[in-house]
Structures are given as structure tokens and as C-alpha cells.
N, C-alpha and C positions, 0 to 999 in steps of 0.2 A: 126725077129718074131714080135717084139712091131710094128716094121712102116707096117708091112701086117695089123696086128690087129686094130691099127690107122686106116690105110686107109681103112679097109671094116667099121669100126666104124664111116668115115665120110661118105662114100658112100651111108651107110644105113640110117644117121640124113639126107641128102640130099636127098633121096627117100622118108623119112617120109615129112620133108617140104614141098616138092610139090606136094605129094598125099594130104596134109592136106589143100593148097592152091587152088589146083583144076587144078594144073598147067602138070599134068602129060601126056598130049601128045604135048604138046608145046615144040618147039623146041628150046627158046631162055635160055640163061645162066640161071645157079642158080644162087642168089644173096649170096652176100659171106655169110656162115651160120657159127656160131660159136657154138661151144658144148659146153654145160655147165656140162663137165665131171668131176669129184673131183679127184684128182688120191688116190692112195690106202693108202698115207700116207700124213698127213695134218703137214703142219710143225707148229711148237709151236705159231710162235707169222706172224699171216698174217699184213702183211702191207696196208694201207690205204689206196687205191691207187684208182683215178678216171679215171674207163676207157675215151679216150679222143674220142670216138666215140662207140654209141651203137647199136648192128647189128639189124637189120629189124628182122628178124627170130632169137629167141633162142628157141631152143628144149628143151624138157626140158627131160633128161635123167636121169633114177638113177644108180647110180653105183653100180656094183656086192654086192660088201663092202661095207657098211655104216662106218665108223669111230666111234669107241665107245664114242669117246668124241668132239664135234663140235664145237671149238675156238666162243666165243661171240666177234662182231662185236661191237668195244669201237673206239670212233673216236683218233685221233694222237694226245693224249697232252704229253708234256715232265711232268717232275717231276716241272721245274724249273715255267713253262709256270703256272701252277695248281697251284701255290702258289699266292700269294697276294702279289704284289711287296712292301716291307718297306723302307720308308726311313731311312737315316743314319743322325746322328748327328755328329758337328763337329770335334768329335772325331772317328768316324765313325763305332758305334755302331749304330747297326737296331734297330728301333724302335718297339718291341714286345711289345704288349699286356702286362700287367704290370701281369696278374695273367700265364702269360708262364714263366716270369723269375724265373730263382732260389731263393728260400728263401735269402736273405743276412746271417743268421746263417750256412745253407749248402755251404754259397761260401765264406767264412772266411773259412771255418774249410778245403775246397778243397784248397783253396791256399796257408793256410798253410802249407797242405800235397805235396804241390810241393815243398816245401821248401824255402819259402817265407816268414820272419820275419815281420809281420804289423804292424807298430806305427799305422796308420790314413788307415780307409777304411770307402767309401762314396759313394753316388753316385751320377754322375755325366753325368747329360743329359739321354744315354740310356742306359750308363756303370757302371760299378761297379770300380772305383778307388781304386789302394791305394797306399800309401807311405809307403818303409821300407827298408828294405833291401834284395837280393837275395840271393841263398843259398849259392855261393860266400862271401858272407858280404857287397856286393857293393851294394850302392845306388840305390835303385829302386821307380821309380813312374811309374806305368803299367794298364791301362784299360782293362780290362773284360767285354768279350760280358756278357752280364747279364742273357742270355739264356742258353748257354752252357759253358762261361765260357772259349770260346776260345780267346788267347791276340789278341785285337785287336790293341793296340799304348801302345810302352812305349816311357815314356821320360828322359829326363838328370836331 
């Protein structure tokens, strides 16, 4: 049933074509015509995609069904791409903006809640140091993204 309805649906774009072109008792080929059919269900997220050749004739067709809601055309950036690449320091904390970082009173008090006892917390380069001990009681010197706070280097 779909490929009958297809095919009288190209027959019929192919008869508008060359009625619209002048071409209709000419006996030579149509040229390949491509419809610009939407089908009845648009899926969420259309893909970027550049035709690699565009046909001489498109009709322009509306479909039965309009779709209540018609996806906006946003070119293909990742999340990562849309960012602003930061460097790292040689501890290998990224370089933020100094007013993204965490307060140093909110990242004392979160890493103490890890369970992190701090003699000396500093900062250093783009991190947040400190020296103490872990919740273990073992010897800790541990870098802090200064951002979020996630370990970026501990040492001995």
C-alpha cells in the first residue's frame, strides 16, 4: 500500500515538473526529481547533513499533516567543541576564570566533608592545595580543581 502511494505520489511530482517546465509532449527522460515530502512523524533531533548534490527540480509539496512542532535547524556543535578550550597548569588544573572558582571558604568546608583533615590549604597555580591527612589518617597532599572541586593530583 505505502509503495503504490509512493509511487503515484512520484508519478504525480513528475507530471507537475514538466507541466511546470513546458516539457510535457517531449519525449526525452525526466530529470531525476526529488520530493520534498516530510513524512508524518519528524524524529527529535535531525541531523546536519549536506546533501552532496542538489537536484535541478524540487517541488515543493505540503504534506497532508503539518507536524505540530517543526525541529529549529541549529548547525552540529558538540558540548565540548562550544566551550573555550583552557589551559592546564602544571599540576594540571584548567585555567578558569578566577570569578567561576569556588569560594576557598566553600572548598575548605567540602573537603572537610569528605573527610579530609587540613593542617595548610593554599592555592596553587589553578588549584586549590592542601596538606593533611585522609579520612584514613594517612598523609595527604591533594590538588583541587578549583571549579568543582574535582582531585585533580595527589601527591606523597
Amino acid at each position: 500500500m505505502k509503495r503504490a502511494v509512493s509511487m503515484t505520489l512520484v508519478t504525480l511530482l513528475a507530471g507537475l515538473a514538466l507541466t511546470a517546465c513546458g516539457d510535457k509532449d517531449d519525449k526525452k527522460p525526466a530529470a531525476a526529481v526529488t520530493p520534498a515530502v516530510t513524512p508524518a512523524v519528524t524524529p527529535a533531533v535531525t541531523p546536519a547533513v549536506t546533501p552532496a548534490v542538489t537536484p535541478a527540480v524540487t517541488p515543493a509539496v505540503t504534506p497532508a499533516v503539518t507536524p505540530a512542532v517543526t525541529p529549529a535547524v541549529t548547525p552540529a556543535v558538540t558540548p565540548a567543541a562550544a566551550s573555550v578550550a583552557l589551559a592546564k597548569d602544571k599540576n594540571g588544573c584548567l585555567a578558569y576564570p578566577k570569578d567561576q572558582w569556588m569560594s576557598e571558604a566553600d572548598a575548605q568546608a567540602k573537603i572537610n566533608g569528605l573527610g579530609y583533615k587540613v593542617k595548610t590549604f593554599k592555592v596553587t597555580g589553578n588549584c586549590y592545595e592542601i596538606y593533611g591527612f585522609d579520612k584514613t589518617g594517612k598523609k595527604a597532599e591533594v590538588y583541587f580543581d578549583a571549579k568543582d572541586l574535582s582531585i585533580v593530583k595527589t601527591g606523597d
